[in-house]
N, C-alpha and C positions, 0 to 999 in steps of 0.2 A: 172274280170272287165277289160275291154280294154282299153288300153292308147289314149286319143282322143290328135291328131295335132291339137294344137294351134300353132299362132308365137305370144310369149309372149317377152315382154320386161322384163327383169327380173329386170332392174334398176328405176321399178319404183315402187313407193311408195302407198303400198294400205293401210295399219294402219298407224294413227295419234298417237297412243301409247298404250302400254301393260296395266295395273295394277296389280300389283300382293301384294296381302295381303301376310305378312311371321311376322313367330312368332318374330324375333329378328332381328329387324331395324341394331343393330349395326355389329351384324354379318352379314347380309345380302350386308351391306355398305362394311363391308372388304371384302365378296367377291368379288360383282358388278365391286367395286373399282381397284381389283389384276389382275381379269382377264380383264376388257372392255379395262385398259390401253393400253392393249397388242395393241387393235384394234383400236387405237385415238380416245375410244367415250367416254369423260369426264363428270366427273358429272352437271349437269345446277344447283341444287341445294341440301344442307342437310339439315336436319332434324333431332331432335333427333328421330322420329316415321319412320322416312321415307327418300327419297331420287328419284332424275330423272336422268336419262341416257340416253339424247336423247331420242327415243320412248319411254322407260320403265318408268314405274313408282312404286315404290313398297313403304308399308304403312305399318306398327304394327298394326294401328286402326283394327280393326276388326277379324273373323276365316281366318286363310289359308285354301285356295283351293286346289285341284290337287293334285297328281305334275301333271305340265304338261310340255309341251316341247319347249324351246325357242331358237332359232335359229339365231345368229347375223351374218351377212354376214361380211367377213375378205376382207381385199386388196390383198392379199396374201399367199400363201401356209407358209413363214417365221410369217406371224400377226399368222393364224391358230397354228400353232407349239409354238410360243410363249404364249398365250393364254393357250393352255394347261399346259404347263409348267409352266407359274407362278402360275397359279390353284394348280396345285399337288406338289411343291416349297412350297405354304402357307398351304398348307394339305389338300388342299379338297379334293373331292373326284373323282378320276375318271373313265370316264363312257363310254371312247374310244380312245384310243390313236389316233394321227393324221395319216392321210389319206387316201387314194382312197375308195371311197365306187360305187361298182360298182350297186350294189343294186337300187341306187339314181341317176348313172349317167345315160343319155340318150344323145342322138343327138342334143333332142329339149331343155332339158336342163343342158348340158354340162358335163364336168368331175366334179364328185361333190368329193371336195376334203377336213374333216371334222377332229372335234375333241371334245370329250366330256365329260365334267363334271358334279359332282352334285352339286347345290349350296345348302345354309346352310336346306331348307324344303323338298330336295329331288328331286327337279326340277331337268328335265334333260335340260342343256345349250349347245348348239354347238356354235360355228363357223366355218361356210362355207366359201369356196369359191369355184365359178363356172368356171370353166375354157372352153371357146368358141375355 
């Protein structure tokens, strides 16, 4: 498959929020919680079922899905590295140490510079960041 030129703005905003069903709301909350701080995105509200993180939203109610793969954009290579670290600090698991991935980086879109964990249903979580 061939790479098509766009000029994308990468700072703009195309989801209004995730949802994600996970079996245990309160694990799910100590994750969310250990790593998003790392990136300033604090909780909007809890639940004993659930909880929101900015875009994200994840719920007990119902089966879990996936995994699938969530990706939060970092300010910085230090958010990114922090991030991972307090992830594998609280024990979870991880699923890439911090970064360059050349795999991901391009011209059109930048030094993609990452880190990854699992959270508590198997989800793979990054934080990126794009470096222009």
């Amino acid at each position: 498959m061939a790479a098509v030129a766009v000029d994308w703005d990468w700072e703009r905003v195309v989801f209004d929020h995730v949802k994600l069903t996970v079996r245990d709301a309160a694990e799910s909350l100590r994750f969310y919680e250990t790593v998003l701080e790392m990136l300033c995105i604090p909780a909007l509200w809890k639940h004993e079922t659930g909880a929101q993180f900015a875009n994200l939203v994840f719920s007990s109610k119902g089966e879990p899905g996936g995994p699938i793969h969530l990706a939060f954009v970092a300010g910085s290579r230090d958010e990114v590295d922090g991030f991972h670290r307090a992830g594998v600090a609280a024990g979870f698991e991880d699923n890439g140490q911090p970064g360059v991935r050349e795999d991901y980086s391009s011209e059109e879109g930048g030094r993609y510079y990452a880190a990854f964990l699992l959270d508590p249903d198997g989800n793979n979580v990054e934080a990126v960041r794009r470096e222009f």
